[in-house]
C-alpha positions in Angstrom: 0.4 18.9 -34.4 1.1 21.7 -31.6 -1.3 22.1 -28.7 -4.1 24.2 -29.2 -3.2 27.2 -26.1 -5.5 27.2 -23.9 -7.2 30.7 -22.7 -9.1 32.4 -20.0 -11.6 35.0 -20.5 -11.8 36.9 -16.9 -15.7 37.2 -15.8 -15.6 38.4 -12.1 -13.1 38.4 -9.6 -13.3 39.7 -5.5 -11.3 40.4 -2.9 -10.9 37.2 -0.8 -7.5 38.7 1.8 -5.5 41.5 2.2 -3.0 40.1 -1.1 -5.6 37.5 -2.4 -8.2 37.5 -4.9 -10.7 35.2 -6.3 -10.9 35.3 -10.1 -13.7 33.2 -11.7 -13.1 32.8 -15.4 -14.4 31.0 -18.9 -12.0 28.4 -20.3 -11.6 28.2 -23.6 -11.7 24.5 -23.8 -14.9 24.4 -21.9 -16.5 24.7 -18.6 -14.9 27.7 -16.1 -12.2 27.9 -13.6 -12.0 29.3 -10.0 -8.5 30.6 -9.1 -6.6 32.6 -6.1 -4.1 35.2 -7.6 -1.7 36.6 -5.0 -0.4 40.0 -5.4 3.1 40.7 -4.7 4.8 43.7 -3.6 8.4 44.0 -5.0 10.2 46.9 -4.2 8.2 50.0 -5.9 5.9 47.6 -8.0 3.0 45.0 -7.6 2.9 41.4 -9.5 0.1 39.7 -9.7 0.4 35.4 -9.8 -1.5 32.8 -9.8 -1.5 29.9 -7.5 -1.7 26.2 -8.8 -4.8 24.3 -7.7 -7.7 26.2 -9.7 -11.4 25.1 -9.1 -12.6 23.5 -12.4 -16.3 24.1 -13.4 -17.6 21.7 -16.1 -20.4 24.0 -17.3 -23.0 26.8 -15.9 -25.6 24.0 -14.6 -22.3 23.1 -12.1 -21.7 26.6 -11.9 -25.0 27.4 -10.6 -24.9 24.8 -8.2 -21.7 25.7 -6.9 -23.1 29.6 -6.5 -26.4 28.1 -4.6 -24.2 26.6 -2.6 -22.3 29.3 -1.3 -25.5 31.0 -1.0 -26.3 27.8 1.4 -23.0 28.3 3.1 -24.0 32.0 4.2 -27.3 31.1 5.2 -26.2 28.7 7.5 -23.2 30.9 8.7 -25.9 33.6 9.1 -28.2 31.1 11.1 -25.6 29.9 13.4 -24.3 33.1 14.3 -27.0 35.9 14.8 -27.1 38.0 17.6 -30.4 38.5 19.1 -32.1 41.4 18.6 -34.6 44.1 20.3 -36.3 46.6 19.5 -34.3 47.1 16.7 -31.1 47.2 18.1 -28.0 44.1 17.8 -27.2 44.6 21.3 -23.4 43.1 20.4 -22.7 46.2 18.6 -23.8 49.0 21.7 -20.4 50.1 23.6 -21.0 50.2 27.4 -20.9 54.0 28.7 -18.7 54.6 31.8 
């Protein structure tokens, strides 16, 4: 009996590097995968591959928990790395005059 192929419906993907993308997709056998696909250039063309190691996702209860915890993630990030502000104004961003 041959192996029944497994597919991958494409839901979302975003721009994760300069030549890497995250592609989050449903798995026809079940749950959803996280991959990296790495573009290419080759002479005048682009190839698109990719990379071994995908994320597996057993269904959308762990795929909401993985989402809440990136959300986490940038909170903390945010927390950890803010500027201080006043009167409006993120004082790292003002160019000193000469």
């Amino acid at each position: 009996m041959p192996k029944e192929k497994i597919e991958y419906t494409e839901l979302s993907r975003c721009r994760i590097s300069s030549m890497k993308s995250a592609v989050i997709s449903e798995c026809s056998k079940g749950g959803f995968t996280i991959a990296q696909q790495v573009d290419i250039p080759d002479d005048e063309t682009l190839s698109s591959v990719f990379l071994k190691g995908a994320l597996h996702v057993k269904g959308r209860s762990e795929m909401r928990a993985f989402a809440d915890a990136i959300d986490v993630a940038i909170r903390k990030f945010d927390a950890a790395h803010e500027t201080e502000e006043e009167d409006g104004i993120l004082w790292d961003d003002v160019e000193e005059k000469k």
